[in-house]
C-alpha positions in Angstrom: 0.0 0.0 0.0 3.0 2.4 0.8 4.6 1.8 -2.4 1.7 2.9 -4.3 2.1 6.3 -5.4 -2.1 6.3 -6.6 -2.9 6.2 -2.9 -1.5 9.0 0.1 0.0 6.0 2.2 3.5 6.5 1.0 4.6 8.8 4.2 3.8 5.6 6.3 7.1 4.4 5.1 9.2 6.2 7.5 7.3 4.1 10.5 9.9 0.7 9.4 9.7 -2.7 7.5 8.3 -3.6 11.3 4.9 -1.7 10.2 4.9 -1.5 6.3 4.8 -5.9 7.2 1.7 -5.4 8.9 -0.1 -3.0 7.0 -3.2 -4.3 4.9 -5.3 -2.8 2.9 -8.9 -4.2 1.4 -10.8 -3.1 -1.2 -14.7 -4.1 -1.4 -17.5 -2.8 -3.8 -19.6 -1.0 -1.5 -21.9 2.2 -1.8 -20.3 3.7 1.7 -16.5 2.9 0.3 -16.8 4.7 -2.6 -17.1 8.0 0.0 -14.8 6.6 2.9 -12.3 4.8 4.3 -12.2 2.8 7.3 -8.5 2.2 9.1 -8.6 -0.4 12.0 -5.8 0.2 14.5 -4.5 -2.7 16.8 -6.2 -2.8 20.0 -4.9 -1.5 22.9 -2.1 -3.8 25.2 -2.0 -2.5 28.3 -0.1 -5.7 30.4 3.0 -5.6 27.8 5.3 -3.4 26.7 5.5 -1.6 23.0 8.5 -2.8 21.9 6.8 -5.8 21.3 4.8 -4.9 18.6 7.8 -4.0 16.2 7.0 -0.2 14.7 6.7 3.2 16.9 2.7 2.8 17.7 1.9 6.0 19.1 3.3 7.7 16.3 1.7 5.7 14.0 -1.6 6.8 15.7 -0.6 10.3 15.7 -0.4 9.9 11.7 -4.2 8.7 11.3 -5.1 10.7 13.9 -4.0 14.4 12.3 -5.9 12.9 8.9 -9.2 11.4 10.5 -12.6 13.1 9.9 -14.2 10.9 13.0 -12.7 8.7 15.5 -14.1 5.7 16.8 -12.9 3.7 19.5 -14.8 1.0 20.2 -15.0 -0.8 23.4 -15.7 -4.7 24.3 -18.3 -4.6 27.6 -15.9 -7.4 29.2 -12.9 -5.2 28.6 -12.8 -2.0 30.3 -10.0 -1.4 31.6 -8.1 1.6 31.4 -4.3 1.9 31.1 -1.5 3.9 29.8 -1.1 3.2 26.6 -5.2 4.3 26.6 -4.1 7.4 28.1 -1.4 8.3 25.7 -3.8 8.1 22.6 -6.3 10.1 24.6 -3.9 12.7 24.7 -2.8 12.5 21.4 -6.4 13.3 20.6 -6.6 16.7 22.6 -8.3 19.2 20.7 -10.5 16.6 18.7 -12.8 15.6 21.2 -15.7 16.6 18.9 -14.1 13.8 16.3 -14.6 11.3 18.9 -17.3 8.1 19.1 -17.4 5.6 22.0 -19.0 2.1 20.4 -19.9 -0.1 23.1 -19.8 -3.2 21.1 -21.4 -6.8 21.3 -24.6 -5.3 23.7 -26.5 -8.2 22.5 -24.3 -10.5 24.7 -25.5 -8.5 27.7 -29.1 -8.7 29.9 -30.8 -5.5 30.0 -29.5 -4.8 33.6 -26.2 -5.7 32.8 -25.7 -3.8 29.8 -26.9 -0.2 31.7 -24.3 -1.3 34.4 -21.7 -1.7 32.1 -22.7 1.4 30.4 -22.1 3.6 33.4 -18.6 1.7 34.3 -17.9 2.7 30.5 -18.2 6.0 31.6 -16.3 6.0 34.8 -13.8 4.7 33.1 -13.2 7.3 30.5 -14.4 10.3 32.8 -10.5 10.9 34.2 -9.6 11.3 30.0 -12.0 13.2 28.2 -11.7 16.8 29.8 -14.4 18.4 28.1 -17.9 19.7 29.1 -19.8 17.7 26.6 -18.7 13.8 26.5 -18.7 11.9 23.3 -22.2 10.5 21.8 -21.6 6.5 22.9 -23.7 4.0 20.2 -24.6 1.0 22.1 -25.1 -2.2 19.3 -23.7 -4.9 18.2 -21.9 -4.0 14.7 -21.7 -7.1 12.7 -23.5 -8.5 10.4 -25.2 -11.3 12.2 -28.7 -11.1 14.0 -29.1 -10.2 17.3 -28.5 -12.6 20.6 -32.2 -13.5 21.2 -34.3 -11.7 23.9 -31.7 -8.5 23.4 -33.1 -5.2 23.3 -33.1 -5.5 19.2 -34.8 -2.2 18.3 -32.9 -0.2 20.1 -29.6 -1.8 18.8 -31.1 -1.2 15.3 -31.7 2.8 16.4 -28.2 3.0 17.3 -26.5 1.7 14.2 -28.8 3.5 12.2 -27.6 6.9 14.4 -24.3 5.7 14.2 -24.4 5.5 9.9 -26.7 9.1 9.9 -23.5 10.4 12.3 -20.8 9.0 9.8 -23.3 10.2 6.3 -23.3 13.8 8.0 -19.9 14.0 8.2 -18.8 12.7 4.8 -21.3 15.2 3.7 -19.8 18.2 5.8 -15.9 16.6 5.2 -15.1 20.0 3.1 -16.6 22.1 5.8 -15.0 20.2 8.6 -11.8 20.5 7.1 -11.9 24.3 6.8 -13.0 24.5 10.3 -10.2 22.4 11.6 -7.5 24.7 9.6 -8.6 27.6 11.4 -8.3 25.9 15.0 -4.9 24.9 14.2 -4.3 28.6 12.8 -5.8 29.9 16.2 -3.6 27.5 18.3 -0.4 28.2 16.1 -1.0 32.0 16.5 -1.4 31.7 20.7 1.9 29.4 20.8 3.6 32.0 18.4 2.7 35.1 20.9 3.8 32.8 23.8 6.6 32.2 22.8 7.7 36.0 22.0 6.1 36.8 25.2 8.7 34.4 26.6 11.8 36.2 24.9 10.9 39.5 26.0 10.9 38.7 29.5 13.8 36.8 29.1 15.8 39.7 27.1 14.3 41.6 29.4 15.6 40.2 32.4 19.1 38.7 31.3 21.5 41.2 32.8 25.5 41.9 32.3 26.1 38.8 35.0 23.0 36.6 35.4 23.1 33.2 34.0 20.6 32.5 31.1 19.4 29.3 32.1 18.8 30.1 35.6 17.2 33.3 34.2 15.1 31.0 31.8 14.6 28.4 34.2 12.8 31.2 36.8 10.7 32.3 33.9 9.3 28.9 32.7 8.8 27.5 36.4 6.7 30.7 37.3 5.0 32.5 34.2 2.5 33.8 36.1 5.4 36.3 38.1 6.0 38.1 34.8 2.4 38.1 34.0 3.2 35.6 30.8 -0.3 34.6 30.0 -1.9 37.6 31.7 -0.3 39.8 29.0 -1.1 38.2 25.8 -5.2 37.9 27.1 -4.9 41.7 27.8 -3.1 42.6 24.4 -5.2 40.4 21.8 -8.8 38.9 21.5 -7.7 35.4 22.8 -10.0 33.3 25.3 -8.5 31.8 28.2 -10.4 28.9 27.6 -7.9 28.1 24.5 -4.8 28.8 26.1 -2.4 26.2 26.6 -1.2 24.8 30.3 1.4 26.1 32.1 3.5 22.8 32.4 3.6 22.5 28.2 6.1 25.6 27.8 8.8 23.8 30.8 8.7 21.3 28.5 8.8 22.8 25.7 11.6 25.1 26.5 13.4 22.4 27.9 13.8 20.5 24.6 14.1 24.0 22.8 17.0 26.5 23.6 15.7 30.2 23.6 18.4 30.8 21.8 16.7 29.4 18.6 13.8 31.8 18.7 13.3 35.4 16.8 11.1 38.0 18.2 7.6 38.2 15.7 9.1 42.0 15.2 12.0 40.1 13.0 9.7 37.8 11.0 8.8 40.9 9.1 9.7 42.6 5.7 8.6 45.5 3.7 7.8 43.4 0.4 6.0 40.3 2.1 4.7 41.8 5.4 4.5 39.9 8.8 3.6 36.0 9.4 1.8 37.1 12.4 -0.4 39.3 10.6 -0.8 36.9 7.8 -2.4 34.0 10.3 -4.8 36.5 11.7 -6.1 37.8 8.6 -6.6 34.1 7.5 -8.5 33.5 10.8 -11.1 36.2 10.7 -11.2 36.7 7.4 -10.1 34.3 4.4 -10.9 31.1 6.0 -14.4 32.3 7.9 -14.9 33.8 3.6 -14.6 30.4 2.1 -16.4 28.6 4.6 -19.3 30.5 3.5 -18.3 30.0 0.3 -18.4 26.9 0.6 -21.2 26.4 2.7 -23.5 28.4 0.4 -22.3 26.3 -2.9 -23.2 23.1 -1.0 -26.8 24.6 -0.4 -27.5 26.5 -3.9 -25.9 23.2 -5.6 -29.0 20.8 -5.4 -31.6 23.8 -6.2 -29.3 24.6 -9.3 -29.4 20.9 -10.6 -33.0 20.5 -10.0 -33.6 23.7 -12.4 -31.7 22.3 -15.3 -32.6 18.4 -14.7 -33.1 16.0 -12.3 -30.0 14.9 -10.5 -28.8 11.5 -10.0 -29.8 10.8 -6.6 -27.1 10.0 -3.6 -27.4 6.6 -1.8 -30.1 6.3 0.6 -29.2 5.9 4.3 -29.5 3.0 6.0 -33.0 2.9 7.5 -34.6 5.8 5.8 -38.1 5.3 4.7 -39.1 4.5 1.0 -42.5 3.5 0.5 -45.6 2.9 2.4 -45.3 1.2 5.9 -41.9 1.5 5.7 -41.7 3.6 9.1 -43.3 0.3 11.3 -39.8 -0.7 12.4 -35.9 0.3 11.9 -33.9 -1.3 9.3 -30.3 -1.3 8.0 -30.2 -2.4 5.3 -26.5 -3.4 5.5 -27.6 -6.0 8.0 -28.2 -9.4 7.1 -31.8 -9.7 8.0 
């Protein structure tokens, strides 16, 4: 799959022989492929060491991760355990908590009682990792295409994986829109590191006298921003929320990887021909991305209106349990189920 240049999979050479060995890739002839594709990740190992799989799996992760439109992580109700290696790729997934979908799988194994039990300890257990006000939407089902354990709460199952395939239809159809949206987050984020980071050097010019010692003049800074009123500065100078600054802790860190040495103040990443890079995010935040959004956005509405005028257009797929015909809306169906 990597060493075919029709497909974007050729970066995925860098992870090693270890992972290019275990990467598969399977083509079917299906109405929902011809929109998406799926990637299954190993599940999690949290009693053995990574070594042992052969190829750097976090960073793998991180790869799918950055390109994903939703991300599904999909639960067993026998295994809910959570461990560090669970951890790591919910922190690799900071900042995309609205990609996120819990799938509590094989429900039909489960009694009634025993699946609302297990559907609390599924969020116990992922309370301590998604720091967000909103949690994920959770689809309870069993996704395969078998029939249902008997005496299982089958309608309901049928709801959810008809949600679950409206969720995934809504995005595909909104991937443009999604993608636009997602470029101006990171443009906010890289613009708040970027003015961090000068704030950083000013105090530290600022400070480093004829005799002091830069690192322990650095080191002071980065252990106690709040002294030189780091953050407090760059809230009261520019329209940034509090709510999307980063933590503290990040910068000691970051700083300790990265001499200051390294770093430019914004005021020298500026010329008289192509301007400044600071002022080239900002006007891509409120205005050139926020312009085609709508642009966007308005040729997605006008489009099927357009087509209708001038002839009648082919129409999309259906969804999976919409109703066609007459007594069609007595029960849920999917019509990707074996029935």
């Amino acid at each position: 799959m990597a060493a075919d240049s029709s497909r974007s999979f050729s970066p995925l050479e860098k992870f090693g022989q270890g992972f290019l060995e275990k990467l598969v890739g399977i083509e079917m002839p299906h109405k929902l492929l011809e929109r998406v594709s799926f990637v299954d990740t190993p599940g999690i190992i949290e009693n053995r060491k990574q070594q042992e799989r052969g190829y750097p799996y976090n960073e793998v992760c991180q790869w799918f991760i950055d390109r994903a439109d939703l991300i599904f992580l999909v639960f067993d109700p026998t295994k809910l355990d959570v461990g560090g290696e669970l951890e790591m790729l919910f922190k690799q997934m900071k900042g995309r908590e609205s990609q996120i979908r819990i799938i509590l799988n094989k429900a039909d194994n489960l009694a009634q009682q025993d699946l609302m039990r297990v559907y609390g300890a599924l969020f116990w257990s992922m309370a301590p990792l998604i720091n967000v006000t909103e949690p994920p939407r959770v689809y309870v089902s069993s996704f395969w295409p078998q029939d249902y354990a008997p005496d299982t709460s089958r309608e309901l199952f049928m709801k959810e994986e008809i949600s679950l395939l409206e969720d995934l239809n809504e995005v595909i159809e909104n991937q443009l829109e999604n993608k636009i949206a997602f470029i101006r987050q990171h443009a906010i984020r890289v613009r708040i590191h970027a003015l961090l980071v000068d704030r950083y050097l000013q105090t530290y010019y600022d400070r480093l006298g004829w005799f002091s010692d830069p690192f322990e003049v650095m080191q002071d800074i980065v252990s106690d921003p709040d002294k030189y009123y780091i953050f407090k500065t760059i809230l009261a100078k520019t329209n940034i929320s509090k709510f999307d600054l980063p933590n503290k802790e990040a910068y000691q860190d970051f700083f300790g990887v990265n001499s200051v040495s390294v770093f430019k103040p914004l005021s020298q990443h500026c010329s008289w021909s192509a301007g400044c890079l600071l002022e080239k995010i900002e006007k891509a935040i409120t205005e050139e991305l926020p312009t085609l959004l709508s642009s966007v956005g308005g040729q997605t509405s006008a489009g099927p209106a357009k087509a209708t005028a001038a002839a009648a257009p082919t129409a999309p797929p259906p969804l999976p349990g919409t109703c066609e015909g007459l007594g069609c809306e007595e029960k849920p169906q999917n019509r990707w189920r074996r029935q």
